[in-house]
Structures are given as structure tokens and as C-alpha cells.
PQR file with spaces between the fields and no chain letter, atoms N, CA, C, O and H, PARSE charges and radii, in Angstrom:
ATOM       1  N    UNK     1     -12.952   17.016   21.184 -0.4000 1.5000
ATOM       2  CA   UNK     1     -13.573   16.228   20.153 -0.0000 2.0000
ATOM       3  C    UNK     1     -14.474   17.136   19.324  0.5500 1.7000
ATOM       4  O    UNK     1     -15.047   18.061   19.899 -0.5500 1.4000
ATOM       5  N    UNK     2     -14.601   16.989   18.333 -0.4000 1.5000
ATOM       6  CA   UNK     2     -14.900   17.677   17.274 -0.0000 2.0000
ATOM       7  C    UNK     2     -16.116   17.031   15.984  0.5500 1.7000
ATOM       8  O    UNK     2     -15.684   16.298   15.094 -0.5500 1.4000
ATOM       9  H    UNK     2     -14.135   16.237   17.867  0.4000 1.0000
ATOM      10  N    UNK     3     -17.280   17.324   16.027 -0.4000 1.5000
ATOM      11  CA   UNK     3     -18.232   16.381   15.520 -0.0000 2.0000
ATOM      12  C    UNK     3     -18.118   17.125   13.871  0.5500 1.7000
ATOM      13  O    UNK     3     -17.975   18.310   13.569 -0.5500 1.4000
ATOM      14  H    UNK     3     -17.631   17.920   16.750  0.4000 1.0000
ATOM      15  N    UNK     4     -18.247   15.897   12.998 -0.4000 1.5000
ATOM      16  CA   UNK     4     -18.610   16.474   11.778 -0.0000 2.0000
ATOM      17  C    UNK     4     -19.030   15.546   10.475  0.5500 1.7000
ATOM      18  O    UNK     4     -18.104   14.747   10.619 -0.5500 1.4000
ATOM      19  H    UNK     4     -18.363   14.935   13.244  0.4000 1.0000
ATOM      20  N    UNK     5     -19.443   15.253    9.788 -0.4000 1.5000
ATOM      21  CA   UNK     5     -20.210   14.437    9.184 -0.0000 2.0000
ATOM      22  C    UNK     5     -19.256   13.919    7.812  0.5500 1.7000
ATOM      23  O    UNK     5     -18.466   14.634    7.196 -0.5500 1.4000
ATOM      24  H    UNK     5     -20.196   15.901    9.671  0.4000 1.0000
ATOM      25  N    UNK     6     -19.542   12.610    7.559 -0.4000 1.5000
ATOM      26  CA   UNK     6     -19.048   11.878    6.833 -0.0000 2.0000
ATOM      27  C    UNK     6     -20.459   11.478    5.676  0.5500 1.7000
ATOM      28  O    UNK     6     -21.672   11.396    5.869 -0.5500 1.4000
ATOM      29  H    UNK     6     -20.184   12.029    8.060  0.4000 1.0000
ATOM      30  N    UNK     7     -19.622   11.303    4.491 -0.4000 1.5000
ATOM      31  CA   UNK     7     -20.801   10.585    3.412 -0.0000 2.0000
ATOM      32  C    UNK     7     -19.983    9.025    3.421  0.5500 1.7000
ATOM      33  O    UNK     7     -18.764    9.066    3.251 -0.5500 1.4000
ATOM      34  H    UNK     7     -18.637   11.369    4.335  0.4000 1.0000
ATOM      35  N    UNK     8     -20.502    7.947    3.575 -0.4000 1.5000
ATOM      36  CA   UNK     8     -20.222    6.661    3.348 -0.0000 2.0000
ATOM      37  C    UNK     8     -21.083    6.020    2.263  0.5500 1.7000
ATOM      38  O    UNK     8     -22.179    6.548    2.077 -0.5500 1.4000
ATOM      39  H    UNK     8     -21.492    7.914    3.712  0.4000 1.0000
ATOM      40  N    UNK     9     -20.824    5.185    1.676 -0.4000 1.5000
ATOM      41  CA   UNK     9     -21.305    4.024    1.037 -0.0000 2.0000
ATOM      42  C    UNK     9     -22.163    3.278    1.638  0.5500 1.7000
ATOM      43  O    UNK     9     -22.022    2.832    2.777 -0.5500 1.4000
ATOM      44  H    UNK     9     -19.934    4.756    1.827  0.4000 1.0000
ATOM      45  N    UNK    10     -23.557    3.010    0.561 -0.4000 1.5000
ATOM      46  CA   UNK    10     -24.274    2.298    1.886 -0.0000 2.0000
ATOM      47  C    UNK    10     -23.726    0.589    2.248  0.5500 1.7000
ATOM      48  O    UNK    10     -24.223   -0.162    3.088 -0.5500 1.4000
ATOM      49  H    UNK    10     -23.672    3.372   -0.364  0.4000 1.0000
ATOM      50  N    UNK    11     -22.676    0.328    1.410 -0.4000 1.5000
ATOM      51  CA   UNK    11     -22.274   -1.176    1.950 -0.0000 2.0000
ATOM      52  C    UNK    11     -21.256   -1.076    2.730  0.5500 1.7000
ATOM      53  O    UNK    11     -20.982   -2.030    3.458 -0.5500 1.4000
ATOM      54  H    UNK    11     -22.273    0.938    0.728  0.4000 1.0000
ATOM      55  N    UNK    12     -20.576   -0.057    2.748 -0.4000 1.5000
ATOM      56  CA   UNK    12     -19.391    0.203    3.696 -0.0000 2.0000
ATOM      57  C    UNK    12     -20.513    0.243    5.019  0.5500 1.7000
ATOM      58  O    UNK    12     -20.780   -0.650    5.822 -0.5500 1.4000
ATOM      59  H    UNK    12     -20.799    0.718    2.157  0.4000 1.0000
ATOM      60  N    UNK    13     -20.997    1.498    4.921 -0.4000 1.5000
ATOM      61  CA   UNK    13     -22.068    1.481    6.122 -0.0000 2.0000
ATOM      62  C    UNK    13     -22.742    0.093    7.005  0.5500 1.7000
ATOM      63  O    UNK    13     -22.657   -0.019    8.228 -0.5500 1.4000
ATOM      64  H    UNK    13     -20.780    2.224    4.268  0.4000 1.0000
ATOM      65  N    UNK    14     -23.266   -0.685    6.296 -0.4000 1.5000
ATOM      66  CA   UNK    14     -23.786   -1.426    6.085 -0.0000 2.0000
ATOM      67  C    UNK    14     -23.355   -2.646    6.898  0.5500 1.7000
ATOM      68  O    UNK    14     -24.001   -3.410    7.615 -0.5500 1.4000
ATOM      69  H    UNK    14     -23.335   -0.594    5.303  0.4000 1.0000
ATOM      70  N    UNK    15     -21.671   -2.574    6.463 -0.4000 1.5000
ATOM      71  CA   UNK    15     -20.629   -4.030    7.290 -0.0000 2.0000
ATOM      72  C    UNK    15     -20.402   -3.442    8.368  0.5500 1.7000
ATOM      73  O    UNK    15     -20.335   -4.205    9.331 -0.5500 1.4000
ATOM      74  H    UNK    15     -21.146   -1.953    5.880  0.4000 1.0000
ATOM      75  N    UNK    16     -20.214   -2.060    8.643 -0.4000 1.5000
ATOM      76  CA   UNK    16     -19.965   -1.263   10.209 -0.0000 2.0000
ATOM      77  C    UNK    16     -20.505   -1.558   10.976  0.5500 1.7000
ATOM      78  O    UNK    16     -20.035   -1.852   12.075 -0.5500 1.4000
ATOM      79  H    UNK    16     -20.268   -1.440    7.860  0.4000 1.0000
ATOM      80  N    UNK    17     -21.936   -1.591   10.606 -0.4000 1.5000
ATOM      81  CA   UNK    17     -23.542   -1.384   11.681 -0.0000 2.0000
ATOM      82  C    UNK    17     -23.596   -3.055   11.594  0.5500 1.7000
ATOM      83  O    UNK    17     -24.488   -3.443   12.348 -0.5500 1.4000
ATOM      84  H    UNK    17     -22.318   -1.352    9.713  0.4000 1.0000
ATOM      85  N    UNK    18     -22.876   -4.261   10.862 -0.4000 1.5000
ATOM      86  CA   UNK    18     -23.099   -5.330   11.086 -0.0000 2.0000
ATOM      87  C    UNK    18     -22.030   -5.817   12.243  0.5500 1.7000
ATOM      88  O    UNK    18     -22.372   -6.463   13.233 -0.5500 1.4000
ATOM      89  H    UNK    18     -22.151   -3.945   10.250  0.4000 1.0000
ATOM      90  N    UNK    19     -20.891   -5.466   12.001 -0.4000 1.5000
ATOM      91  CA   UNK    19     -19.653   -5.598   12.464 -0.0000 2.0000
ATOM      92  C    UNK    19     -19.669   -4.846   13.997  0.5500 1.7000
ATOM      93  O    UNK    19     -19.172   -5.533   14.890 -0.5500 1.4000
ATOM      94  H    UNK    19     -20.614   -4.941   11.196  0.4000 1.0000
ATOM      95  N    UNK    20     -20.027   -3.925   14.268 -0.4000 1.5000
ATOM      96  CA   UNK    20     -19.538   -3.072   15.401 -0.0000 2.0000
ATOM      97  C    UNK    20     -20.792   -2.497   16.066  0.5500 1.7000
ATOM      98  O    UNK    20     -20.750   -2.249   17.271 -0.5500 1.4000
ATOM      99  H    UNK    20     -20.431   -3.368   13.542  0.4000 1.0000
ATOM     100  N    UNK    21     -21.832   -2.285   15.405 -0.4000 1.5000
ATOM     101  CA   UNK    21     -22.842   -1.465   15.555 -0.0000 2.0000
ATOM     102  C    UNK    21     -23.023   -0.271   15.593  0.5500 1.7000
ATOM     103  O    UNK    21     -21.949    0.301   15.401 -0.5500 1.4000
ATOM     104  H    UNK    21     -21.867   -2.487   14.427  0.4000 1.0000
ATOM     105  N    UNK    22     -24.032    0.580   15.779 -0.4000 1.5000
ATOM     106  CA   UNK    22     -24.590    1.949   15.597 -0.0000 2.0000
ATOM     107  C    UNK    22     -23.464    2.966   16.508  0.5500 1.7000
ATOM     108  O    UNK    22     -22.750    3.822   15.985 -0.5500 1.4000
ATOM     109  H    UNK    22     -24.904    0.115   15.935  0.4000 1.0000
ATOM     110  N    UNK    23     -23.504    2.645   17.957 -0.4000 1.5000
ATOM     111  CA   UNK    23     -22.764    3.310   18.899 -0.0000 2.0000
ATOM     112  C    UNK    23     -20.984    3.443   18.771  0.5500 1.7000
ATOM     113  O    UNK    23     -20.352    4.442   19.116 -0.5500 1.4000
ATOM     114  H    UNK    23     -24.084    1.949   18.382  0.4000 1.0000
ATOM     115  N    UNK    24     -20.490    2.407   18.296 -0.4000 1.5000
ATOM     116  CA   UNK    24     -19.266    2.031   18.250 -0.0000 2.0000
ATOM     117  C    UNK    24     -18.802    2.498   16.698  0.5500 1.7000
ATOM     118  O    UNK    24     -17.599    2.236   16.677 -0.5500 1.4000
ATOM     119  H    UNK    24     -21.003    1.596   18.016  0.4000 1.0000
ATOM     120  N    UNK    25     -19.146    3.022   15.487 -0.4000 1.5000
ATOM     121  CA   UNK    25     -19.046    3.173   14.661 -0.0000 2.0000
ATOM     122  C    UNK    25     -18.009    4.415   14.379  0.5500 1.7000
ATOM     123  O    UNK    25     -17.160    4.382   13.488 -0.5500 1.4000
ATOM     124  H    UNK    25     -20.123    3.235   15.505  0.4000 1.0000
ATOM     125  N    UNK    26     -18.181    5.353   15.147 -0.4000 1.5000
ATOM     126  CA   UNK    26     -17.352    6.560   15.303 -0.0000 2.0000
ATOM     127  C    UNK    26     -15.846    6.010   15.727  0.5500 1.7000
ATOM     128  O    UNK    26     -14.881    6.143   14.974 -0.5500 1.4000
ATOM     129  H    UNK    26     -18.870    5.379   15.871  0.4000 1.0000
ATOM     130  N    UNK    27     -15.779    5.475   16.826 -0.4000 1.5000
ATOM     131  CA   UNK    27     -14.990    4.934   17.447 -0.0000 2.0000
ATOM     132  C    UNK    27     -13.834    4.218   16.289  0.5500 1.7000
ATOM     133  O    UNK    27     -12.683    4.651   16.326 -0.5500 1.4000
ATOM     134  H    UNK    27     -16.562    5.367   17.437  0.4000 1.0000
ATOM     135  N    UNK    28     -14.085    3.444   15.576 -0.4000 1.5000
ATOM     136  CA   UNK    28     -13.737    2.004   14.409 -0.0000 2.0000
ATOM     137  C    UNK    28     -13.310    3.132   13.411  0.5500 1.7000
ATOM     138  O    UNK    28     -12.156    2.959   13.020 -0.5500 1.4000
ATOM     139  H    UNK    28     -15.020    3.093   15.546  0.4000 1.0000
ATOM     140  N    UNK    29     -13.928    4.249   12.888 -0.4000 1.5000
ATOM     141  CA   UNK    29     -13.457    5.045   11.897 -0.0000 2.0000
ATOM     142  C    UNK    29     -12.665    5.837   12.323  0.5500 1.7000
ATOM     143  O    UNK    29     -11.763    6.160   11.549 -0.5500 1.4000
ATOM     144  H    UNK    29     -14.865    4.390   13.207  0.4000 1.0000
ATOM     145  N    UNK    30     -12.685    6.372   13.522 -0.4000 1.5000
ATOM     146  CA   UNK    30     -11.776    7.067   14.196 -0.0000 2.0000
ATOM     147  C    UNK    30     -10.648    6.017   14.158  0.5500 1.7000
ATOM     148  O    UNK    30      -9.929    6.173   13.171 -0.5500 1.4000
ATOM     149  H    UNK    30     -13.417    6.109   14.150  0.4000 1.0000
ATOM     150  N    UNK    31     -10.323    5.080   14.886 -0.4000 1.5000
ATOM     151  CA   UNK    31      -8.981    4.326   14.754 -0.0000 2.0000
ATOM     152  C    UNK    31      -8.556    3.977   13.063  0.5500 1.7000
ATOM     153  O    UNK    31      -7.572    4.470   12.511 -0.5500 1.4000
ATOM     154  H    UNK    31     -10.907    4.954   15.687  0.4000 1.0000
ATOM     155  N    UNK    32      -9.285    3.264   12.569 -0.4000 1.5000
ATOM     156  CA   UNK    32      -9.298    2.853   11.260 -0.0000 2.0000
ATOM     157  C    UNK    32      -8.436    4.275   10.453  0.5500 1.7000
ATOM     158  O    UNK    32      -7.457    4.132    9.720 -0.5500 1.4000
ATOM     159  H    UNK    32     -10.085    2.864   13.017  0.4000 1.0000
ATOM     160  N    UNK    33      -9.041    5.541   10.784 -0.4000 1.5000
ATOM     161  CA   UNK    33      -8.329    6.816   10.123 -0.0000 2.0000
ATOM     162  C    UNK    33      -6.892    6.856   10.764  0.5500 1.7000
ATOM     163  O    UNK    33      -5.766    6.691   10.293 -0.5500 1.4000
ATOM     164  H    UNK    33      -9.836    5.657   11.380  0.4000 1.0000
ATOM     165  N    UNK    34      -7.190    7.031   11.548 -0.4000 1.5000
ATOM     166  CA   UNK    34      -5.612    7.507   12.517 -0.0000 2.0000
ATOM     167  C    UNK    34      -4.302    5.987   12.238  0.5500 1.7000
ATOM     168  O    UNK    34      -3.091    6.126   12.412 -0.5500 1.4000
ATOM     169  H    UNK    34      -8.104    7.165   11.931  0.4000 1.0000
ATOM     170  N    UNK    35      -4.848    4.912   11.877 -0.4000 1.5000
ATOM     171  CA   UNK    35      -3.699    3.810   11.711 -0.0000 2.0000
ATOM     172  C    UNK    35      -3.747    4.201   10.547  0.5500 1.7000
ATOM     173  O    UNK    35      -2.712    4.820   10.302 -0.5500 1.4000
ATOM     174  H    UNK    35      -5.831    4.799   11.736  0.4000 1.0000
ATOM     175  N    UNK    36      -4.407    4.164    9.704 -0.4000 1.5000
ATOM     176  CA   UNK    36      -4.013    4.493    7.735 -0.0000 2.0000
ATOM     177  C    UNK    36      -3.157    5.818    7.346  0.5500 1.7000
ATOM     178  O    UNK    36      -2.236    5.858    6.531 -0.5500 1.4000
ATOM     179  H    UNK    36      -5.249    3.661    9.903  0.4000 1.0000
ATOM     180  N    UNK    37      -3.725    7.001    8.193 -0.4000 1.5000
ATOM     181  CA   UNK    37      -3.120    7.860    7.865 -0.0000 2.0000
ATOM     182  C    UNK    37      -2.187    8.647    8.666  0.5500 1.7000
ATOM     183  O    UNK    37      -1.412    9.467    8.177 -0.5500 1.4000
ATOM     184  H    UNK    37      -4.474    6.969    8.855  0.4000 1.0000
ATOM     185  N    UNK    38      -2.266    8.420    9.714 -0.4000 1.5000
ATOM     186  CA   UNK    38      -1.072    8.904   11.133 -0.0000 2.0000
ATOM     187  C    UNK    38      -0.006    7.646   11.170  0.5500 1.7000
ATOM     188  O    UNK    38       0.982    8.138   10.624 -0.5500 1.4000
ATOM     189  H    UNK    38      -2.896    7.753   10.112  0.4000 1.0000
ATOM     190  N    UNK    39       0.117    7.150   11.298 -0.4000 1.5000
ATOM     191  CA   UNK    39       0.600    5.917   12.167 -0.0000 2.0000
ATOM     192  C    UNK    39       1.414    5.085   10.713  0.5500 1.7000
ATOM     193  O    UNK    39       2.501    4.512   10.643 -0.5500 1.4000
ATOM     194  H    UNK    39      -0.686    6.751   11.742  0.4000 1.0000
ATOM     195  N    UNK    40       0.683    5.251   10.002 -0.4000 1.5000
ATOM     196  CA   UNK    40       1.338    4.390    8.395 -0.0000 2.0000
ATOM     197  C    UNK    40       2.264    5.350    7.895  0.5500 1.7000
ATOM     198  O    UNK    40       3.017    4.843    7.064 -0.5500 1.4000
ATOM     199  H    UNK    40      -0.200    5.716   10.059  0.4000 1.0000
ATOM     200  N    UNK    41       2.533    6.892    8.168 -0.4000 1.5000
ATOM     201  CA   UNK    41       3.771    8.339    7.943 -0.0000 2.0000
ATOM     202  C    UNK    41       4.479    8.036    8.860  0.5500 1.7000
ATOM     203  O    UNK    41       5.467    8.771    8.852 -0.5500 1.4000
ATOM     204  H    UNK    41       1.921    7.304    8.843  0.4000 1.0000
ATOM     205  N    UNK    42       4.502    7.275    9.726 -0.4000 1.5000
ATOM     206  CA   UNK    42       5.573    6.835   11.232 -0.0000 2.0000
ATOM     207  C    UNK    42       5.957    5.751   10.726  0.5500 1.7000
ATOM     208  O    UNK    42       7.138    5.586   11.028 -0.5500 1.4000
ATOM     209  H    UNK    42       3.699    6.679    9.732  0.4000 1.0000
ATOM     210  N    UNK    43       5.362    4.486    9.781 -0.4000 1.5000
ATOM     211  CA   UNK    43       6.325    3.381    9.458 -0.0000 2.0000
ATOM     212  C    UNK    43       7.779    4.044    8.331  0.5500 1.7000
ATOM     213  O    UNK    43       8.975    3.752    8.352 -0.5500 1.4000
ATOM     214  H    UNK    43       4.402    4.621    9.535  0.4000 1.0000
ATOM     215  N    UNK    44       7.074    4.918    7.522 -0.4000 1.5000
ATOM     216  CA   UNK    44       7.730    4.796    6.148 -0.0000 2.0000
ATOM     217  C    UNK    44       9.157    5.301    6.424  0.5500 1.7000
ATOM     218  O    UNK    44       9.624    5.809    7.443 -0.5500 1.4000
ATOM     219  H    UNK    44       6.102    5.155    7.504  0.4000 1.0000
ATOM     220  N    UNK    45       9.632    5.066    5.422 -0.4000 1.5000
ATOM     221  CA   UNK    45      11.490    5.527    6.218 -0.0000 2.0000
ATOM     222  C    UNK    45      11.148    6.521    5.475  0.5500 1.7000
ATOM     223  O    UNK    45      10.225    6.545    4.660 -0.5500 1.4000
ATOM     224  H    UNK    45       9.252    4.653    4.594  0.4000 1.0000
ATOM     225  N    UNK    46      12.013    7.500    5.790 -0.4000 1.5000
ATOM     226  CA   UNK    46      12.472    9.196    5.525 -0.0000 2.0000
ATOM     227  C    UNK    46      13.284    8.962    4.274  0.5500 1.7000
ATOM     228  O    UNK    46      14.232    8.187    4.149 -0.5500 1.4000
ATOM     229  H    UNK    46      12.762    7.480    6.451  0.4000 1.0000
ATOM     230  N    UNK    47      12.662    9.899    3.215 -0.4000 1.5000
ATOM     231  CA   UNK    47      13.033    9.836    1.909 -0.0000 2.0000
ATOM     232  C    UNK    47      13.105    9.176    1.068  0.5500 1.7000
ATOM     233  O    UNK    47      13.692    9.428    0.016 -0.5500 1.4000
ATOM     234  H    UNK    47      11.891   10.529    3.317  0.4000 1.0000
ATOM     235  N    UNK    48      12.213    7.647    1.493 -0.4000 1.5000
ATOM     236  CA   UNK    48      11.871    6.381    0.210 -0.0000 2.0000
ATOM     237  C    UNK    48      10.810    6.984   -0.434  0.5500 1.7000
ATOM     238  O    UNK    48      10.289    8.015   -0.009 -0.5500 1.4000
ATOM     239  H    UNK    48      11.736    7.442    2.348  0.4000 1.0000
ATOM     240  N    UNK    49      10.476    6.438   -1.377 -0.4000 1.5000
ATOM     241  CA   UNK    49       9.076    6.308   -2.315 -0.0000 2.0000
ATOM     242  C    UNK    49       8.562    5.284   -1.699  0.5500 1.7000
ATOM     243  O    UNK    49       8.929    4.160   -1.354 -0.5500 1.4000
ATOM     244  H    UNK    49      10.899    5.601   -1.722  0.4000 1.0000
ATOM     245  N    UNK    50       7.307    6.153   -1.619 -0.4000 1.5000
ATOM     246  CA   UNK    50       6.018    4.902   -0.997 -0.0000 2.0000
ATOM     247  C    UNK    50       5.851    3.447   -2.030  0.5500 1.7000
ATOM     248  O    UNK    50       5.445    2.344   -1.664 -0.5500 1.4000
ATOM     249  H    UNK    50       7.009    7.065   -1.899  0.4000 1.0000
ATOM     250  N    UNK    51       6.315    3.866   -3.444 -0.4000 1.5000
ATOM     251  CA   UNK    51       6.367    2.391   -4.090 -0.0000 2.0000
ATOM     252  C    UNK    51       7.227    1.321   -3.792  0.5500 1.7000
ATOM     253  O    UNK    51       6.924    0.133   -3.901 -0.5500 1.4000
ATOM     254  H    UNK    51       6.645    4.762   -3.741  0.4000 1.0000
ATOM     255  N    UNK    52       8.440    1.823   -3.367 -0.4000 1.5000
ATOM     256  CA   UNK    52       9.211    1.179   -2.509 -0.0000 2.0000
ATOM     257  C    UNK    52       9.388    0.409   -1.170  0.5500 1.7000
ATOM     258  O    UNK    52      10.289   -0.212   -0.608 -0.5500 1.4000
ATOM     259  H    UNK    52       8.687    2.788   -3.279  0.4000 1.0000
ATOM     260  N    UNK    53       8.232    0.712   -0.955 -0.4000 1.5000
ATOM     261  CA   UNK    53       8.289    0.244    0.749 -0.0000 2.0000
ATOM     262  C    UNK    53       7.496   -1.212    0.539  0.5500 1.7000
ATOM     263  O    UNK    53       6.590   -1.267   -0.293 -0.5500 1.4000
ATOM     264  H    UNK    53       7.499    1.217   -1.411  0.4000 1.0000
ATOM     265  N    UNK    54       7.863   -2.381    1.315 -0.4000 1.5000
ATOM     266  CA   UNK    54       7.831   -3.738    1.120 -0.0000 2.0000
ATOM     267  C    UNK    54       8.327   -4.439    0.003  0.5500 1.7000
ATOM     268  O    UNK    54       7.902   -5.575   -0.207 -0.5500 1.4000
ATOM     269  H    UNK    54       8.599   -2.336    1.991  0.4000 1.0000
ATOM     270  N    UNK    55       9.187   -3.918   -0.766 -0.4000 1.5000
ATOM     271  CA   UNK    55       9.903   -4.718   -2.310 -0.0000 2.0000
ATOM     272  C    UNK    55      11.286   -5.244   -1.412  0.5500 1.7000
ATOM     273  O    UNK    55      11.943   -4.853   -0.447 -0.5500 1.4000
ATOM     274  H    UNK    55       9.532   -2.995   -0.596  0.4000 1.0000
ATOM     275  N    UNK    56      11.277   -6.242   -2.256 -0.4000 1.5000
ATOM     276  CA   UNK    56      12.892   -6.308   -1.704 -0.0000 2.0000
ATOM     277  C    UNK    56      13.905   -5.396   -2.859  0.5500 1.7000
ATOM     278  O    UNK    56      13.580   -4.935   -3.953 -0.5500 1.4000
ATOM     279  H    UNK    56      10.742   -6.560   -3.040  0.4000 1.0000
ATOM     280  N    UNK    57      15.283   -5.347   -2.121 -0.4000 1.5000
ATOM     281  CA   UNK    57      15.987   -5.196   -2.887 -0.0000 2.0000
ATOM     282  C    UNK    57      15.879   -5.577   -3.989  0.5500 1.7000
ATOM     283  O    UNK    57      15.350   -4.801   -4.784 -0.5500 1.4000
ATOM     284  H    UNK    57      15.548   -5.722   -1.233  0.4000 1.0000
ATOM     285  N    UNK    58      16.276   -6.745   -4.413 -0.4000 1.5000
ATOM     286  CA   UNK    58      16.136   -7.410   -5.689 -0.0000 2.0000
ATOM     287  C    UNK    58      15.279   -7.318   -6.735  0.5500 1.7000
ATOM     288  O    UNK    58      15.497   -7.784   -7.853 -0.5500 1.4000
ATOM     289  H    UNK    58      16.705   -7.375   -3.767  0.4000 1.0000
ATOM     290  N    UNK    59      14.012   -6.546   -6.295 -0.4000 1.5000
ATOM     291  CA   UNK    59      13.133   -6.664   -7.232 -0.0000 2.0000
ATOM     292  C    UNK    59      13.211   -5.115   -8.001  0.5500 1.7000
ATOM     293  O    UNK    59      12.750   -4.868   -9.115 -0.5500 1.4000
ATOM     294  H    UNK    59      13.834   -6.168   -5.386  0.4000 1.0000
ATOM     295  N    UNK    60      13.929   -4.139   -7.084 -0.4000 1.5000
ATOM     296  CA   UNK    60      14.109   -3.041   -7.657 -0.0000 2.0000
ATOM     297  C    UNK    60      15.290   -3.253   -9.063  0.5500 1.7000
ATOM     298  O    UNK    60      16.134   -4.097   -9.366 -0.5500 1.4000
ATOM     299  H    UNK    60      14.304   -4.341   -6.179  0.4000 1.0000
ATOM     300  N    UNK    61      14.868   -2.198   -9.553 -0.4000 1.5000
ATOM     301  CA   UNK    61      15.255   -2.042  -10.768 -0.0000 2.0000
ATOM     302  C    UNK    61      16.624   -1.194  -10.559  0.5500 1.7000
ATOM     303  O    UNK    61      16.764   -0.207   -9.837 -0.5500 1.4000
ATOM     304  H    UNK    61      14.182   -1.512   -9.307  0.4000 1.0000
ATOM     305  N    UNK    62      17.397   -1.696  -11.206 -0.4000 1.5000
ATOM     306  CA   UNK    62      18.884   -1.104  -11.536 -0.0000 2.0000
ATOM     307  C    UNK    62      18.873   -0.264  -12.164  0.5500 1.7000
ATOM     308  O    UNK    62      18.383   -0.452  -13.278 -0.5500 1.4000
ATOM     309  H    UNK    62      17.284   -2.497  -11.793  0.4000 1.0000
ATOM     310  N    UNK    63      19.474    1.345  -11.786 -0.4000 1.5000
ATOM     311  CA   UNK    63      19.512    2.395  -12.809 -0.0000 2.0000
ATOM     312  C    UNK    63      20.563    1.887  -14.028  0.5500 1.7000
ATOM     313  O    UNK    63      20.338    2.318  -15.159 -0.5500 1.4000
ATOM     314  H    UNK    63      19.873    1.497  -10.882  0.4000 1.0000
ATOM     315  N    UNK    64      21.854    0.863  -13.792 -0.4000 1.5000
ATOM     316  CA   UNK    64      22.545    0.724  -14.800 -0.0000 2.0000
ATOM     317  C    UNK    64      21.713   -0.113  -16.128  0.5500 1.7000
ATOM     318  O    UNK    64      22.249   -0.004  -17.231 -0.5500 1.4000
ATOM     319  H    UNK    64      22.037    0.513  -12.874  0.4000 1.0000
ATOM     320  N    UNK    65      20.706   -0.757  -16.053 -0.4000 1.5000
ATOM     321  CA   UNK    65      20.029   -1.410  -17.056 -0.0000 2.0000
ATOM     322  C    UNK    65      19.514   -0.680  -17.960  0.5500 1.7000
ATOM     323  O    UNK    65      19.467   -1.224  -19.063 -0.5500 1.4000
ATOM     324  H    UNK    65      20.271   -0.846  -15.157  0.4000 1.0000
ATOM     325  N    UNK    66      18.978    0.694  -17.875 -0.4000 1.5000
ATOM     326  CA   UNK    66      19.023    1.626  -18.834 -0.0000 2.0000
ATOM     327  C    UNK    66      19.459    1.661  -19.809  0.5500 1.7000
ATOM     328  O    UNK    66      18.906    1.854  -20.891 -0.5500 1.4000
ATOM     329  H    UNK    66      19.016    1.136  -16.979  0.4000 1.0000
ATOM     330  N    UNK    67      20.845    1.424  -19.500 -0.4000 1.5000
ATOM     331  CA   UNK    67      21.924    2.115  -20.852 -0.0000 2.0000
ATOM     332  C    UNK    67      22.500    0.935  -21.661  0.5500 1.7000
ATOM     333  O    UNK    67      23.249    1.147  -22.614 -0.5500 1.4000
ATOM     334  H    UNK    67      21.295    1.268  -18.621  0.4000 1.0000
């Protein structure tokens, strides 16, 4: 484990220390990081565009409408 300092918002801050408290705060950002940014590169399929992911078919756009 590896300590190192974060700048937050004081209202972000603010709902943490309301929500979880002082001790547990590391903990909540630690998971909170690792599901957003580890774990959300494990849903996406291999070689979509991230704009793509939850559209349906249908709503994508047809390259033939172009022309």
C-alpha cells in the first residue's frame, strides 16, 4: 500500500465524511477508483467505441445514409 495525497472538493469531501466517515474514506475512494477505472476496461468489448457501449443497435447510425 502506497500513501499519497489527493485534492478533493470541499462538497465531495464533505458527503464522504457524512456518508462513510473520516476512517473509512480511503477505503470508498479506493473501491470507487478501481470499479470506474479497472473493472469498467473489463466490461467494454474489445474494439467498440466507448460511445457505443449501451445504444442499441437501432439507434446507431447507418454508414449507408451518408450518401
Amino acid at each position: 500500500m502506497e500513501k499519497t495525497t489527493i485534492v478533493l472538493r470541499e462538497d465531495v469531501k464533505q458527503a464522504l465524511l457524512r456518508e462513510f466517515g473520516k476512517r473509512k474514506m480511503s477505503a470508498i475512494i479506493n473501491d470507487l477508483l478501481f470499479k470506474e477505472l479497472i473493472l469498467q476496461k473489463e466490461k467494454d468489448m474489445f474494439g467498440s467505441d466507448k460511445w457505443l457501449t449501451g445504444k442499441k443497435i437501432k439507434e446507431a447510425r447507418d454508414h449507408h445514409d451518408r450518401f
